[in-house]
BALO-593033 format. One line per field, with one value per residue (C-alpha): x, z, y; residue number from 1. Coordinates in Angstrom, 3 decimals. Layout:
BEGIN
u <- c(X / ...) .
w <- c(Z / ...) .
v <- c(Y / ...) .
loza <- c(NUM / ...) .
***
This chain:
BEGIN
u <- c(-17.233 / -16.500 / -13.192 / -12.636 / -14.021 / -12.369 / -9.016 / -10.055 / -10.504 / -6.452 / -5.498 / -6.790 / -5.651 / -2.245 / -1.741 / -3.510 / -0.793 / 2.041 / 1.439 / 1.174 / 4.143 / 6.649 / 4.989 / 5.618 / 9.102 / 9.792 / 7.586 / 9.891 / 12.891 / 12.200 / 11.642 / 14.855 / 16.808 / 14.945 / 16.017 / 19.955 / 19.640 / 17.948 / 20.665 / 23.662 / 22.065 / 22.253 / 25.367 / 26.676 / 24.522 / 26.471 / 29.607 / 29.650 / 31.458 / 30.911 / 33.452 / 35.768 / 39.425 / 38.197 / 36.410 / 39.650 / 41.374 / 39.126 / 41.240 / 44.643 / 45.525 / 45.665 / 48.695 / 49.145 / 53.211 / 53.207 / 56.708 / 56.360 / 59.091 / 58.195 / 56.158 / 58.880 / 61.401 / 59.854 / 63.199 / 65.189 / 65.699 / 65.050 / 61.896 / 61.353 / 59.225 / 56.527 / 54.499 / 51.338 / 48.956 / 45.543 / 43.143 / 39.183 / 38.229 / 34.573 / 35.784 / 35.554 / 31.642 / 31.843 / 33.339 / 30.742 / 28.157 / 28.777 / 29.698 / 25.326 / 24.433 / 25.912 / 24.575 / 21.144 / 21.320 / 22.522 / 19.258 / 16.759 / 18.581 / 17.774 / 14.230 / 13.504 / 15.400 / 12.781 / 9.843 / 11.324 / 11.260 / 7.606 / 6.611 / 8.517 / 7.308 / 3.515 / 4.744 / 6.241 / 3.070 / 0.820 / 3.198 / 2.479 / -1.219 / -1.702 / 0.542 / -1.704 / -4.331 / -3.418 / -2.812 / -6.146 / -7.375 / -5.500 / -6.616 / -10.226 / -9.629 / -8.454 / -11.713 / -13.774 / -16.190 / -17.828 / -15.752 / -17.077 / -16.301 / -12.609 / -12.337 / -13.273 / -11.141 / -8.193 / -9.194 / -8.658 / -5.634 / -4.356 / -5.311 / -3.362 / -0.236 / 0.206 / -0.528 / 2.169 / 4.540 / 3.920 / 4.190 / 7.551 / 8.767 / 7.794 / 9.837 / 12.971 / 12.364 / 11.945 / 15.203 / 17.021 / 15.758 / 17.433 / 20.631 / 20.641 / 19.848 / 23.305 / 25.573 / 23.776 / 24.657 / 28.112 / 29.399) .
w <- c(-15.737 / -19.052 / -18.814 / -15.843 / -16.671 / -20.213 / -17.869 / -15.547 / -18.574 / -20.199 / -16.487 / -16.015 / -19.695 / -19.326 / -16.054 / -17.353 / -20.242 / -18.144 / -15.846 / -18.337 / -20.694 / -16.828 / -16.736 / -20.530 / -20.446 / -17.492 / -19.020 / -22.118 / -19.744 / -18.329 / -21.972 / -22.935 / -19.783 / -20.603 / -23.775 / -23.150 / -20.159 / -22.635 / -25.387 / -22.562 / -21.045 / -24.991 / -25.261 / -22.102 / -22.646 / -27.018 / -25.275 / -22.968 / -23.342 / -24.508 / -23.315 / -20.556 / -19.391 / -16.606 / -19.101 / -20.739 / -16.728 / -17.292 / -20.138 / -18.070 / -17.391 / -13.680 / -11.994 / -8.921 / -7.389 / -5.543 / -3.351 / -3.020 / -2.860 / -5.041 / -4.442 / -4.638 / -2.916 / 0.749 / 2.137 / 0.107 / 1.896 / -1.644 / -2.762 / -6.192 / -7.462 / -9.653 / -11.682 / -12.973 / -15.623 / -16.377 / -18.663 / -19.153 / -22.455 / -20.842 / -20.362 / -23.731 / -23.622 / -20.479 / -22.285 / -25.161 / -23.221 / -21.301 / -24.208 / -25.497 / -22.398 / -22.543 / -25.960 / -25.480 / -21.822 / -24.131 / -26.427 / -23.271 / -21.935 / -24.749 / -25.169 / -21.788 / -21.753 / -24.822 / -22.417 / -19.320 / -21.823 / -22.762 / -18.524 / -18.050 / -20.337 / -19.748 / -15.807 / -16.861 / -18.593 / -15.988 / -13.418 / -15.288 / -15.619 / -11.884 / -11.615 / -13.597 / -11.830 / -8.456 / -10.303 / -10.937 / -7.951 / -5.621 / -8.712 / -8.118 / -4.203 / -3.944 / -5.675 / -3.036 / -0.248 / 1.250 / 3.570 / 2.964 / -1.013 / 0.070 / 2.321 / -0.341 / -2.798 / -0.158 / 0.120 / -3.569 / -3.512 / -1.089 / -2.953 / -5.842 / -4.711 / -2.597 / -6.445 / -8.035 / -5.312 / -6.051 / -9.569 / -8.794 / -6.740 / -9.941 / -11.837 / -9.852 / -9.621 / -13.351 / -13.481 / -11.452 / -13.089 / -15.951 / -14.204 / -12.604 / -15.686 / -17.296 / -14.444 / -14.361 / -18.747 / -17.665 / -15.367) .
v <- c(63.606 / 61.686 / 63.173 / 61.188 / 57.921 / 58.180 / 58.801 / 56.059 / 53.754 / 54.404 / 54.061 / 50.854 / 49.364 / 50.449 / 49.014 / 45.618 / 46.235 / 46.947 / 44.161 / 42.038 / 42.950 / 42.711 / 39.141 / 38.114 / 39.304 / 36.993 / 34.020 / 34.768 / 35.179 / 31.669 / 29.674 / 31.350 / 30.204 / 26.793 / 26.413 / 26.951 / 24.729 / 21.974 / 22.667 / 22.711 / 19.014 / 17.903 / 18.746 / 16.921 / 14.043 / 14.080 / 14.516 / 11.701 / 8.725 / 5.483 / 3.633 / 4.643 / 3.376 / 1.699 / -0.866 / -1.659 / -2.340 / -5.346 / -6.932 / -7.019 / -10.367 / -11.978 / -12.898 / -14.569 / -15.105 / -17.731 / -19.211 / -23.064 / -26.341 / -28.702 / -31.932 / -34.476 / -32.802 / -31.968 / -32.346 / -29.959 / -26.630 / -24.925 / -23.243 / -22.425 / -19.169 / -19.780 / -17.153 / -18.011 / -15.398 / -16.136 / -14.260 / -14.540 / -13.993 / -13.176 / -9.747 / -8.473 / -9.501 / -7.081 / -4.225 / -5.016 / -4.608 / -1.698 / 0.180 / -1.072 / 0.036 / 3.586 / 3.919 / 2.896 / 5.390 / 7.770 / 7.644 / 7.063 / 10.145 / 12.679 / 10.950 / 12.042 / 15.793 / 16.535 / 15.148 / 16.918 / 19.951 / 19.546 / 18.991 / 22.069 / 24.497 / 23.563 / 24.058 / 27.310 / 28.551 / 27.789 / 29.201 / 33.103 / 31.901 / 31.776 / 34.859 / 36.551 / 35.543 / 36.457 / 40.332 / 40.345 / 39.176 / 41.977 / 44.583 / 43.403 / 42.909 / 46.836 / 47.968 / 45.778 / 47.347 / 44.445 / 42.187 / 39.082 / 39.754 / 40.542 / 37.367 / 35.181 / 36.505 / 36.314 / 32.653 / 32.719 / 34.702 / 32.065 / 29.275 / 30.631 / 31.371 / 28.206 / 26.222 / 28.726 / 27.830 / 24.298 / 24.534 / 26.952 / 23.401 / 21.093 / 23.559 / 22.988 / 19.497 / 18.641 / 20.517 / 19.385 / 16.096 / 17.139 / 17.558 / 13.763 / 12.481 / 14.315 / 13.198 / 9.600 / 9.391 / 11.193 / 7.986) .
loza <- c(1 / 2 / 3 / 4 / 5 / 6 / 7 / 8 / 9 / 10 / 11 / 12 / 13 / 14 / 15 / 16 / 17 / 18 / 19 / 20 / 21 / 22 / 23 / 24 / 25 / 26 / 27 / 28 / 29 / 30 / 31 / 32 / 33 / 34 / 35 / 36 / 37 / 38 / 39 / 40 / 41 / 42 / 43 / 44 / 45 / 46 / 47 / 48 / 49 / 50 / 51 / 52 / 53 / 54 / 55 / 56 / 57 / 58 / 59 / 60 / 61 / 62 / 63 / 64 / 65 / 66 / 67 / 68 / 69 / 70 / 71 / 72 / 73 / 74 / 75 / 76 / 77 / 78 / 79 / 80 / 81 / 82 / 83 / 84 / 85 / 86 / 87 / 88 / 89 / 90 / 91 / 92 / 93 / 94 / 95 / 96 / 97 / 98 / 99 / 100 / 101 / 102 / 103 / 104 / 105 / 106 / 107 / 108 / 109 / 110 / 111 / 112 / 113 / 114 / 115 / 116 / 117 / 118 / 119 / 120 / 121 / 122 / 123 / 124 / 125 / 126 / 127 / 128 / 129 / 130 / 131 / 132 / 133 / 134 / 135 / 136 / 137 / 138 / 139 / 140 / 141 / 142 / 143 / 144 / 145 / 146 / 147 / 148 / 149 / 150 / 151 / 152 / 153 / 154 / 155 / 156 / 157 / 158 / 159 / 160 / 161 / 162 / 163 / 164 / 165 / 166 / 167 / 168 / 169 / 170 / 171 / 172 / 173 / 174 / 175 / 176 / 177 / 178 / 179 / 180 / 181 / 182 / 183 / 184 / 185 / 186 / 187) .
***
């Protein structure tokens, strides 16, 4: 008899200790996958441009070729060719200021990749939490007699896995987040 329960005992810890080590390599799984997504948005976001060639097509000067007689001479059949260039020195102000406003995008941008990655790990944390949670639940829910104990802890069960798949959907959200926020610094 204490043979049994002493077996019963190192059963039960090393399944608690196997389930748990399967669910702390994927939590550690998921940081790590995390973390090079983080370092790979850095580096896009470091790598982007300031200024781009399109900013410079602003400086090119305008020229209109117009075909017109002169004012005096309505009667002569000859028309003269005249070529006329104009440039706005405004532009440069333009390429000024886009160039700020891709630096200061640039900063906002990895300000808000280190707060996505805060949001993101506390999502990924709770995400094993309620995994955990739902293990224990359908350990405890096996060992159950009375059906009305079971139902409730199916509610529970229930309850728990439709939070993990919402936290699952914040997950994919803040990343993909992460992604807009690259290809919006990128342009």
């Amino acid at each position: 008899m204490r043979f049994s329960l002493f077996l019963c005992v190192i059963l039960h810890s090393f399944i608690l200790f196997a389930g748990n080590a399967s669910l702390d390599d994927e939590k550690n799984s998921d940081l790590s996958q995390l973390e090079s997504t983080i370092s790979s948005a850095k580096i896009r976001i470091e790598q982007s441009a300031r200024l781009h060639g399109a900013d410079f097509l602003q400086l090119l000067p305008t020229i209109s070729v117009t075909k017109r007689s002169p004012y005096d001479s309505i009667t002569k059949s000859k028309n003269e060719i005249y070529i006329g260039f104009s440039f706005n020195s405004n532009q440069i102000g333009n390429v000024s200021d886009r160039f700020d406003n891709r630096s200061a995008a640039k900063r906002k941008a990895f300000r808000q990749v280190d707060a996505d990655k805060l949001v993101i790990r506390k999502l990924i944390e709770r995400k094993y939490l309620l995994k955990e949670r739902i293990w224990k639940y359908t350990q405890i829910r096996r060992s159950l007699d009375n059906p009305v104990d079971a139902v409730n802890l199916d509610e529970k069960i229930d309850e728990a896995t439709s939070r993990l798949q919402e936290t699952e959907m914040d997950i994919e959200k803040a990343l993909a987040g992460i992604e807009y926020l690259c290809v919006d610094v990128e342009r």
